[in-house]
C-alpha positions, -999 to 999 in steps of 0.1 A, spaced: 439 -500 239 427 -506 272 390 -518 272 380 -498 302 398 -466 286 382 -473 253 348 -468 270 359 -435 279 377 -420 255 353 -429 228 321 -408 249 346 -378 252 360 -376 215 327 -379 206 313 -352 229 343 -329 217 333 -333 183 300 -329 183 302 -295 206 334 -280 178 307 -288 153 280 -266 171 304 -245 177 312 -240 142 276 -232 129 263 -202 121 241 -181 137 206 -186 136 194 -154 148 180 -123 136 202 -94 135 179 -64 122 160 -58 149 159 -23 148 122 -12 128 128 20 136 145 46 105 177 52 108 203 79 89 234 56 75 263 81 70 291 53 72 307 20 77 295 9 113 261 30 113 224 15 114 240 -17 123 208 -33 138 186 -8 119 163 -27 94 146 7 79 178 31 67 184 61 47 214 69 32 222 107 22 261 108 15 276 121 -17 243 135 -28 231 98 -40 203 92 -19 186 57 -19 168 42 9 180 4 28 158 -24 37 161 -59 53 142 -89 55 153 -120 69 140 -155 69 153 -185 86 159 -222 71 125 -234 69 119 -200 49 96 -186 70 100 -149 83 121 -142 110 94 -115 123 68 -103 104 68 -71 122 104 -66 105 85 -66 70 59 -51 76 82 -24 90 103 -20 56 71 -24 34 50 4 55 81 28 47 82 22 15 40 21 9 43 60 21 73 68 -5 52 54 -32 22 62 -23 29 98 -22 17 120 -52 49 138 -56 73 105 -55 79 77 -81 106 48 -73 132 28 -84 128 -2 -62 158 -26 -61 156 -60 -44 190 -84 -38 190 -123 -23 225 -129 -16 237 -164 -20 263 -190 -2 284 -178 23 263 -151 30 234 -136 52 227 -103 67 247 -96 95 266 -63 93 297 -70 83 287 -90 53 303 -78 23 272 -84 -1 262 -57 18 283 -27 15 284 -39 -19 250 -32 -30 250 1 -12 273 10 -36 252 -2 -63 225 18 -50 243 50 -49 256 41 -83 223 39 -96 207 72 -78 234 91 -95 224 76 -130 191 90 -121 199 116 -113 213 124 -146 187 112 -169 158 124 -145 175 156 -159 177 148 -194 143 132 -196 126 164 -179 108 150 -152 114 142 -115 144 119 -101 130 89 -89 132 75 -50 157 44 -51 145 20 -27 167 -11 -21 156 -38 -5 182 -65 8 167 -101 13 187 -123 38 183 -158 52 212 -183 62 234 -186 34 264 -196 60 256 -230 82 289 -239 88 315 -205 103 351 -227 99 363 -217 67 372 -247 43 349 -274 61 319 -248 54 320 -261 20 305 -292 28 270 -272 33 268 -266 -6 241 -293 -9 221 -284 26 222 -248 15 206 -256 -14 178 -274 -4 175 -245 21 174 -219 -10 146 -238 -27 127 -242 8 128 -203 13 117 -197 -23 92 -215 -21 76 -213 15 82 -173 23 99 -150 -5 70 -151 -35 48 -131 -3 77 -103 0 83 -98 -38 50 -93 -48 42 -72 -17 68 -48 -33 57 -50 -68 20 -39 -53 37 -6 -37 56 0 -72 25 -3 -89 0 12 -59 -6 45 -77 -13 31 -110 -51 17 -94 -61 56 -80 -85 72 -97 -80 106 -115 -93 119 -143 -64 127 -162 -37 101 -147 1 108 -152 24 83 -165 30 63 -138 68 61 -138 74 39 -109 98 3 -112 110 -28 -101 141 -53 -103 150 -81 -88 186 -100 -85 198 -133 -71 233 -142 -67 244 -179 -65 218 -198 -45 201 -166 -39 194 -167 -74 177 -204 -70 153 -186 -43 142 -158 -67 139 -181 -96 119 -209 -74 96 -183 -65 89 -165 -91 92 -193 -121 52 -203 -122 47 -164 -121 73 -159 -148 52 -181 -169 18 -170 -161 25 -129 -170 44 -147 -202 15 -164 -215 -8 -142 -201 -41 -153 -206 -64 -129 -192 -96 -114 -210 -86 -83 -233 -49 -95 -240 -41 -96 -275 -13 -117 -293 4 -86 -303 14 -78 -268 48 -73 -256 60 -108 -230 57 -93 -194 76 -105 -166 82 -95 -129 84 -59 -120 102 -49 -149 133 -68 -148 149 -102 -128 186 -108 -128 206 -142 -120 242 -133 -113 259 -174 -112 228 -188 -104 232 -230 -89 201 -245 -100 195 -269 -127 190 -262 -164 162 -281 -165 138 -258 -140 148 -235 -169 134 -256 -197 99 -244 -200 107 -209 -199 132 -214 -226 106 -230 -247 82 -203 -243 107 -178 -254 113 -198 -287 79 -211 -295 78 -209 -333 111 -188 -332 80 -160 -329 94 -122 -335 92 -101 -305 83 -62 -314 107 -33 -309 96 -25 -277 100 -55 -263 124 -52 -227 144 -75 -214 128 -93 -190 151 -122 -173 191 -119 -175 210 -149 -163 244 -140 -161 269 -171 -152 308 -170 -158 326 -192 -175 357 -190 -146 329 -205 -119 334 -241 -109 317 -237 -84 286 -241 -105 302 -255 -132 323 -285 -117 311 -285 -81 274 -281 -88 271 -313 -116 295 -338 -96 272 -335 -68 240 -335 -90 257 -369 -106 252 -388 -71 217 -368 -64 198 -382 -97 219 -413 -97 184 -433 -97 165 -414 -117 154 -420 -151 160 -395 -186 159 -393 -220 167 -371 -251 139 -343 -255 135 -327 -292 136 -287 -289 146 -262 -315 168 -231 -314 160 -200 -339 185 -191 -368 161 -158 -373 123 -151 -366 93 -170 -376 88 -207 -384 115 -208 -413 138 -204 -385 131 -230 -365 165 -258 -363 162 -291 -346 181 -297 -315 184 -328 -290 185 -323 -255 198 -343 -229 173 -346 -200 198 -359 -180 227 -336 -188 199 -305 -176 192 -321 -148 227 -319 -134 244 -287 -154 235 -252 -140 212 -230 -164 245 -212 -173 266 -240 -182 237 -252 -203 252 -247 -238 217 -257 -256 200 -227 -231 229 -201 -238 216 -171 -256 243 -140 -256 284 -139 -246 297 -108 -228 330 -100 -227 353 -68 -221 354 -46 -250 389 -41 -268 389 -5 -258 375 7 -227 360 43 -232 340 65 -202 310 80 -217 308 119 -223 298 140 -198 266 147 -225 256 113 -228 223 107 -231 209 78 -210 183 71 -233 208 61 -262 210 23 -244 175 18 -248 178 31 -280 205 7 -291 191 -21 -272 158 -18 -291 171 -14 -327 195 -47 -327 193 -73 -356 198 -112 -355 228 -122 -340 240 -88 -326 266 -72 -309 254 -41 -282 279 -21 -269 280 -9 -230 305 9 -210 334 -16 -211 315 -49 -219 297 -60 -250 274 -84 -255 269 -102 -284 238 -125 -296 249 -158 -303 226 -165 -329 203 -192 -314 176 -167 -308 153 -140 -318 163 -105 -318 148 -87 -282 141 -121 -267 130 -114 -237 147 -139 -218 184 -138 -217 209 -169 -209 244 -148 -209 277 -168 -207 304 -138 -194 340 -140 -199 360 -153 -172 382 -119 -168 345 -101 -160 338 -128 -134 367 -144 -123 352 -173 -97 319 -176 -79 314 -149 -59 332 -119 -79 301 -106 -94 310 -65 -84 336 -56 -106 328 -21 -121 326 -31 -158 295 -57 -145 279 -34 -121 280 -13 -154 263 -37 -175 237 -42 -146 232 -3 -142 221 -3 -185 207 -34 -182 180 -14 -154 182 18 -172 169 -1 -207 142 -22 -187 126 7 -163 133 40 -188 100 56 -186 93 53 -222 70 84 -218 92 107 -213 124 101 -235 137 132 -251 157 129 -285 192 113 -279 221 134 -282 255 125 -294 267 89 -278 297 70 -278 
C-alpha cells in the first residue's frame, strides 16, 4: 500500500471505529425523571414517572425507581428521596401495613421503559396483591399496601447485540462497585419505613405486620449480596445485649432472594459456615432467610462465568479448606468435607456443589390449588419438614438434599433446567410461584394465622 495513503487511511479507520464503538454504548442517562405520582393503567403510561400507582384488575401495588450510575453513586438523590417520602407516608400511616418488594435487575438490563424486567415485575406485583388479598381475608385482618421498589443502574454498556457480550467482565466489576458504594443506603432506608411504626409509642401496640424482600437477578444479584453480606452476617450472629442463643437467625427485611446470581462461591463461604456451625438445630419457627436460586441450564454462569474467572485469578494463590456438611442436627452430624479454595473462587455460588443445599424441580403432576386454600398451609408445611425433605408448591417441589439442617435459614437451591431454561428466564409462572410461597412463608404475620383448612 501506498505510504502516503497508509497515513491516511489508518487515522480514518481508526476514527470510524472508535466513533461505531461510542455509538454502540449505552446510555448513560437517567430516565425517571418524573418525582411526581403518577396512575399506571397500561403499557406506555408513567413512562418517565419515578413515583407510580397501579389500580388495574383490582391488584393494587405501588412502583418505584432508583437509578444509579457506574461508579454506583445515585443518579439524583432527589429521585430517592422522592420514592422513599411516598412510601414513609404509606407506612407511616396508622391504618396501613406493607408488603415492600425491592428488584435489582441484572445484565442486559437497566430501567428505561421498555425494559422487559420491568413489565415483568409489575406482574409479579399484581400477582402478589392478589395473594394478599386472599389471605388478608382468611387471616382476618387488613390487606397489606404492596410497595415495589425497582433498583436500576447500567446493566447494558454495549447496545449492538452479540458484541455486548464482551461487557460480562466490566459489568461485573460495575455490580460490585454499585453494591458497595450506593445501594446498602437505599435498602436499609426501606427496611427503616417497613419497620418505622414498630418504634411509636402506644400503650397497647398492635402487631406490627409490616415486611420486606429483596431479589437480585444475575449481576443484580452480586449488588444485593455485596451489600448486604457484612450485614447478613452481623443480624446472624447477632451480638447485641439481651440476645439469647435460643433466638431464631435474622436476616434482612424478612427475606433476600438470588435468582442466577454471577459471583463467586467463595464470597458465599462464611455465610455458609455460619449456617452449619456444629450442624446446630434451628427451631420451628425458624424462616427462610436467603434463597439462592441458580439453574442448572445457565452457562452463562456456569461455563462463561469460571472460564473468565480462570484468567482473572491466574496469579493468585489457594489451597484446600476443611469444612463440614450436616447428615442431621447437632455435633454427631457433622461430616468432613475438603474444599477447593480455588475451585470457589472461580464457580458461581450456584454451581458450587459443596454450597448446594435443596433441588427444585417440576412436580410430576401439576395441580391449581382450591379455590379454599388456605395461605397459611405453606408456612405450615414449610415449618414442620424433617431432614432431607421434600416440600411441595404449586407446580415445583423442592427437596432437601441432605447436607443440611432442617429450616436452615440459608438456602443454596440448584433448579431444574426445564424451570429455568438459560440465564435470563427466571419468570416462568411455576417460579414466580415458588417466589410468591417462598414471600408468603417468610412475611406471614404469624400473629394472626387462623387454623388451616383443607390443602392440596
Amino acid at each position: 500500500m501506498n505510504y502516503r495513503l497508509s497515513r491516511f487511511l489508518f487515522p480514518l479507520i481508526l476514527t470510524i471505529t472508535l466513533a461505531l464503538f461510542l455509538a454502540a454504548c449505552s446510555s448513560n442517562k437517567i430516565y425517571r425523571s418524573d418525582y411526581q405520582p403518577c396512575t399506571y393503567n397500561q403499557p406506555g403510561d408513567c413512562a418517565n414517572s419515578a413515583v407510580q400507582i397501579s389500580a388495574s384488575g383490582g391488584n393494587e401495588y405501588h412502583l418505584g425507581f432508583v437509578e444509579y450510575d457506574d461508579q454506583g453513586q445515585l443518579r439524583d438523590r432527589g429521585q430517592m428521596n422522592a420514592v422513599l417520602d411516598q412510601y414513609y407516608k404509606i407506612a407511616s400511616s396508622e391504618e396501613n401495613e406493607v408488603l415492600l418488594i425491592t428488584f435489582v435487575h441484572g445484565w442486559h438490563h437497566n430501567a428505561q421503559p421498555k425494559d422487559d424486567n420491568i413489565l415483568k415485575f409489575r406482574n409479579m406485583l399484581g400477582n402478589l396483591s392478589a395473594t394478599e388479598g386472599i389471605a388478608s381475608q382468611q387471616q382476618a385482618r387488613k390487606k397489606r399496601k404492596i410497595l415495589g421498589l425497582y433498583v436500576g443502574w447500567r446493566g447494558e454498556a454495549i447496545d449492538l447485540p452479540v458484541i455486548n457480550n464482551i461487557s460480562f467482565w466490566d459489568r461485573k466489576n460495575t455490580a460490585h462497585q454499585v453494591g458497595q458504594q450506593g445501594v446498602s443506603e437505599v435498602l436499609l432506608k426501606l427496611e427503616e419505613i417497613v419497620n418505622v411504626k414498630i418504634g411509636q409509642e402506644k400503650e397497647n401496640p398492635p402487631p406490627q405486620n409490616s415486611r420486606m424482600v429483596v431479589i437480585g437477578h444475575s449481576f443484580g444479584g452480586a449488588v444485593v449480596f455485596t451489600s448486604l453480606q457484612k450485614i447478613l452476617s452481623d443480624r446472624f450472629i447477632d451480638s447485641r445485649r439481651g440476645k439469647t442463643v435460643k433466638d431464631d437467625a435474622k436476616g434482612f427485611g424478612d427475606l433476600v432472594v438470588l435468582m442466577n446470581p454471577a459471583f463467586e462461591a467463595l464470597r458465599f463461604a462464611s455465610l455458609y459456615d455460619l449456617s452449619q456451625e456444629y450442624c446446630r438445630g434451628y427451631s420451628d419457627t425458624q424462616l427462610p432467610r436467603l434463597a439462592i436460586l441458580t439453574s442448572e441450564a445457565d452457562n452463562a454462569t456456569k461455563l462463561a462465568f469460571p472460564a473468565g474467572r480462570f484468567f482473572s485469578t491466574l496469579f493468585e494463590s489457594h489451597v484446600d479448606i476443611q469444612r463440614h456438611y450436616c447428615s442431621k442436627a447437632g455435633s454427631g452430624g457433622v461430616q468432613p468435607m475438603t474444599i477447593k479454595e480455588g475451585q470457589a473462587d472461580r464457580h458461581t455460588v450456584g454451581h458450587f456443589e459443596s454450597f448446594q443445599t435443596h433441588y427444585l424441580e417440576p412436580s410430576p403432576t401439576f395441580q391449581s390449588r382450591k379455590e379454599n386454600y388456605q395461605i397459611q398451609q405453606i408456612q405450615k408445611d414449610w415449618s414442620s419438614q424433617g431432614y432431607a425433605a421434600t416440600v411441595q408448591f404449586e407446580g415445583t417441589k423442592l427437596t432437601n438434599l441432605g447436607r443440611s439442617t432442617p429450616l436452615n435459614p440459608y438456602l443454596n437451591i440448584k433448579v431444574n433446567g426445564k424451570l429455568i431454561e438459560d440465564h435470563n428466564d427466571i419468570w416462568k409462572p411455576e417460579i414466580i410461584a415458588f417466589l410468591r410461597d417462598l414471600i408468603v412463608i417468610s412475611t406471614t404475620p404469624v400473629t394472626n394465622l387462623q387454623p388451616a383448612g383443607e390443602a392440596l
